[in-house]
C-alpha positions, 0 to 999 in steps of 0.5 A: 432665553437662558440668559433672560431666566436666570435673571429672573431666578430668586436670590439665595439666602440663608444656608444655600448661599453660602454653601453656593458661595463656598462652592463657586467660588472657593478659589477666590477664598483660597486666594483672599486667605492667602493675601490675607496671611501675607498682609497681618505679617507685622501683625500690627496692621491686623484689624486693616487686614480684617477690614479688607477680609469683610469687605471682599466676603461681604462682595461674595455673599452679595454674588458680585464680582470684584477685582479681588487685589484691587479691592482688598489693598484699597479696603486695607487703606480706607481709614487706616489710623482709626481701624487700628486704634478701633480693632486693636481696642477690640482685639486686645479686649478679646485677647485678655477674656480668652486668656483670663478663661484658659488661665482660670480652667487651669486653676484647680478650684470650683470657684475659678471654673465660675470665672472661666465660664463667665470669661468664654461668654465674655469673649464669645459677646466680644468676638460678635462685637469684633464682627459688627466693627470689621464689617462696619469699617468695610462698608460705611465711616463712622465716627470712632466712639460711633463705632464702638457704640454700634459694634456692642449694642447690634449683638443685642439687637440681632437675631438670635440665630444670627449670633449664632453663626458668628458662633459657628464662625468662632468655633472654626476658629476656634479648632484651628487654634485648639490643633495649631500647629497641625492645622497650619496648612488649613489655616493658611489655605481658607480657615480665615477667610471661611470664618469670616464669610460665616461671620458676615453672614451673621452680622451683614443683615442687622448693619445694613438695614440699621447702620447702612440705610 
């Protein structure tokens, strides 16, 4: 009877899925971040590493299980030549706007301010960017220019409320970089792999039923 009642128990959404996600399966979130710092250690095959972080926290928010090693070597594989070329174009666009913020808030002049301020809101559009492309590589192949074209225009066309979670995911990142070193055990434990389960929740409804579908 138990069996048969919680089948029929509605699905979570919004906030109580990932906290019951956060909860349930920490574990699993401490073992994808683990797998995750090990696999960006040349550094050049990071966007493959942020592919395979998507498609496993992707599974969670969906509640399945999946056999977590098997899963992410194959997502890292899938496509690999066009998820480097596609993230690094992305990732070195995010790069050089975060920069150009810290470098202009260290200029002592009203007019560098302006610049620093319009390059924080460049790079928080590029970091939502990032996350339509790694959670599009996880789930469906597109063409490279497709791709692109996808992962800018769906920051305009999600909800408001949606681009901010990838807010809150940006700003968790965000911190852990602000204190590095002194967050180092945190950010190996789970920072990555929370962040990105806060990024896919904000991005995963708008890719499915416009991109997926």
């Amino acid at each position: 009877m138990s069996e048969i009642g919680s089948e029929h128990q509605p699905k979570r959404t919004g906030f109580a899925l990932l906290a019951h996600v956060l909860i349930s399966r920490l574990l699993t979130l401490i073992g994808l971040n683990l797998v995750f710092c090990v696999s960006i250690l040349p550094v050049v095959t990071l966007p493959n590493a942020l592919t395979s972080l998507h498609r496993c926290t992707s599974l969670l928010l969906k509640e399945e299980e999946f056999p977590l090693l098997k899963t992410y070597f194959k997502a890292f594989q899938s496509e690999f030549l066009k998820t480097l070329a596609a993230g690094w174009t992305i990732l070195l666009l995010l790069a050089g706007a975060g920069y150009g913020a810290l470098f202009y808030w260290s200029v002592n002049s009203a007019a560098a301010l302006v610049f620093s301020f319009l390059c924080a809101v460049l790079a928080v559009y590029l970091y939502v960017v990032s996350c339509n492309l790694f959670y599009m590589l996880s789930r469906i192949r597109l063409p490279f220019g497709a791709l692109l074209k996808n992962a800018f225009l769906l920051v305009f066309l999600q909800p408001i409320r949606k681009t901010a979670v990838c807010g809150l995911s940006l700003l968790i990142v965000g911190i852990a970089a602000w204190w590095f070193p002194q967050t180092l055990p945190v950010i190996l434990l789970i920072i990555c792999s929370l962040a990105t389960l806060i990024a896919c929740y904000g991005v995963r409804d708008k890719i499915e039923q416009s991109v997926v579908r």
